[in-house]
C-alpha positions, 0 to 999 in steps of 0.5 A: 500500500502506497503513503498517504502524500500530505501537502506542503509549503513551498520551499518545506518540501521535507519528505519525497511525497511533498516534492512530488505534489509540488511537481504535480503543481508545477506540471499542470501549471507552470512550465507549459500551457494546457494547449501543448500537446507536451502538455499533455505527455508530461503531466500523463508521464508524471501521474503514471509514475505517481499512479503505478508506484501506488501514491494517494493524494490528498485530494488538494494535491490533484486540485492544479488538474481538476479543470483538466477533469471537469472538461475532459470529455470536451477534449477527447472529443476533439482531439481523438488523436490524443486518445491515449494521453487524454485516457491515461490522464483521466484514469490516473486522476481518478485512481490517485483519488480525485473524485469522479468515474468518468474513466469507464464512459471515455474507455467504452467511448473508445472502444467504439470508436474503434480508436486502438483499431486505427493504431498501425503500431502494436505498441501503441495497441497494446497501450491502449489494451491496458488503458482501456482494461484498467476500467473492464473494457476490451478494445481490441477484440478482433486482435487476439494475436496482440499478445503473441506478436507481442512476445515474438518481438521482445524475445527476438534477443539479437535485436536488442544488442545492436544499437536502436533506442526505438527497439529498446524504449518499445522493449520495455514499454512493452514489459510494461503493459505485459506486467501491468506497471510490476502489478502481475507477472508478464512470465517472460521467457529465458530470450526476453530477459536476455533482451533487457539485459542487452539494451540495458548493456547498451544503455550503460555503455552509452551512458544513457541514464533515461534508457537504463532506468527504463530496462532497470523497471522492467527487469524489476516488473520482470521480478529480475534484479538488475545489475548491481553496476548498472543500479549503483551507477544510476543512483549516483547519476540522480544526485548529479540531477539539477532541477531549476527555476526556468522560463515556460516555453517549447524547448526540450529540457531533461524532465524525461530521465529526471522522472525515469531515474526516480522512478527506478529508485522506488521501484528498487526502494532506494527513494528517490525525488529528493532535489527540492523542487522551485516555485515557477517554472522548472528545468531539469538538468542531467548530468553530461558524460564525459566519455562516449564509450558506445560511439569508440566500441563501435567505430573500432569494430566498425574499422576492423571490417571483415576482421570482426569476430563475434566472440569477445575472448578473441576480440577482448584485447583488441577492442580495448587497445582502440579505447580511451582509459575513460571508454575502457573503464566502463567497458570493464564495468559493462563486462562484469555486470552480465554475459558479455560474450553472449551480447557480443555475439550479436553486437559485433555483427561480424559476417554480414552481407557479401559485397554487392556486384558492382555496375549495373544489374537486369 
């Protein structure tokens, strides 16, 4: 069961729920107008890491998204496109304790409308499968086989040990849904946890704070522990976070790992939320690597062409005499946190294709 979040007085932020109302007020209010679309991905964003780590509200807490709830049918009906931040908004508003059943209405609204029908992405399918089964609603009852080719792909290992951040965010949104946010089991296979530890090795050599609190929630939704290197890493990086008073406006700023760093440190119990959050508008800052170790692994292999073997005892030596001390110390650290030679196998992408002819071909 979730703690009871109490408000608090600006700048008294004294405990982890209190900055955490203070973001919700400054979300909803302050760094970007209702007309954003941003608008709406932040605060939805926001609310699911509230909703799904189990908080309650007090209900002054939600008071900043209450005109955002009395007129939401207005604007689900005229911004269909938007279906599922919209929803998302509405049932998290309603879970974490605002008063109001609305969800169930817009979720069979949905349903009929045939909006998850129209989604050419399965993820995006599958998203809107759990949004609208939050309130007993099917919306995809001609799509029985959603779930399998759900599987098929996060099972498809050597996808996730070559770089594609599309495929690895789509890997671990997916375990998300299949585990309902860590509320049940989404029984993965032996190959879909090596996935998540292949996007993960990447994201640590990348030193991609955001991607790697992703895979570190889903191995934890998958009941894995991640990792220690990749956690203790992490929770460094959170302390190195600044959150800052800013002006409102469209520019990007660094909110998204902000939110998914602190996410992951709840989820493994080691609190998180702790910078103290500015009236007004806010900006969030991360920390910059130093260091690109990915980018030097992969331009080394890539200049040994045909050279590269897929097994890294042969390759070991190699590879590192091309790294700089600093790449070469986090590929050490990468190396010990998991089965480096079963993600180098796929990673190296040694054998491709034969040369095409050249000149023209009928």
């Amino acid at each position: 069961m979730g703690s009871v979040l109490h408000l608090d007085l600006p700048f008294r932020q004294a405990t982890p729920a209190a900055r955490k109302i203070a973001l919700i007020q400054r979300f909803a209010a302050e760094r970007r107008s209702r007309g954003d679309v941003f608008w709406l991905k932040e605060n939805a964003e926001l609310l699911n890491l509230l909703e799904s780590t189990g908080a309650r509200l007090e209900p002054e807490a939600l008071e900043p998204l209450a005109d955002f709830y009395e007129h939401f049918e207005s604007r689900l009906g005229f911004f269909p496109q938007y279906y599922r931040f919209l929803l998302s908004l509405c049932l998290d508003l309603e879970d974490l304790g605002l008063s109001g059943t609305k969800g169930e209405a817009a979720a069979r609204w949905v349903a009929q409308e045939g909006l998850a029908d129209a989604e050419l992405s399965d993820l995006q399918r599958a998203e809107a499968r759990r949004l609208c089964q939050r309130r007993g609603i099917e919306p995809l009852k001609a799509d029985e086989a959603l779930t399998h080719r759900l599987y098929a792909f996060v099972t498809q290992c050597e996808t996730f040990a070559r770089p594609n951040k599309k495929a690895a965010y789509e890997l671990t949104h997916i375990v998300f849904y299949l585990s309902e946010y860590g509320r049940r089991s989404p029984e993965l296979p032996r190959a879909a946890l090596d996935s998540l530890h292949h996007a993960g090795t990447l994201a640590f050599l990348e030193l991609n704070t955001d991607l790697l609190s992703e895979v570190c929630i889903a191995l934890r939704f998958a009941g894995q522990t991640p990792p220690v290197t990749w956690e203790s890493w992490l929770f460094a990086q959170a302390r190195l976070f600044v959150v800052e008073s800013g002006a409102p406006g469209w520019a990007q700023d660094d909110y998204h790992p902000y939110l998914m760093i602190n996410w992951a440190m709840s989820v493994a119990g080691q609190g998180g939320f702790g910078a103290q959050i500015p009236e007004g508008p806010i900006q969030f800052r991360a920390p910059r690597p130093h260091v690109a170790p990915l980018r030097e692994l992969s331009e080394g292999l890539l200049a040994m062409a045909q050279d590269r073997r897929p097994e890294w005892h042969h390759m070991r030596d190699r590879v590192g005499d091309s790294l700089s001390d600093a790449a070469r110390e986090v590929l050490q650290e990468a190396e010990a946190a998991v089965d480096f030679e079963a993600f180098f196998a796929g990673f190296a992408r040694a054998g491709g294709p034969a040369a095409c002819p050249s000149g023209p071909t009928r």
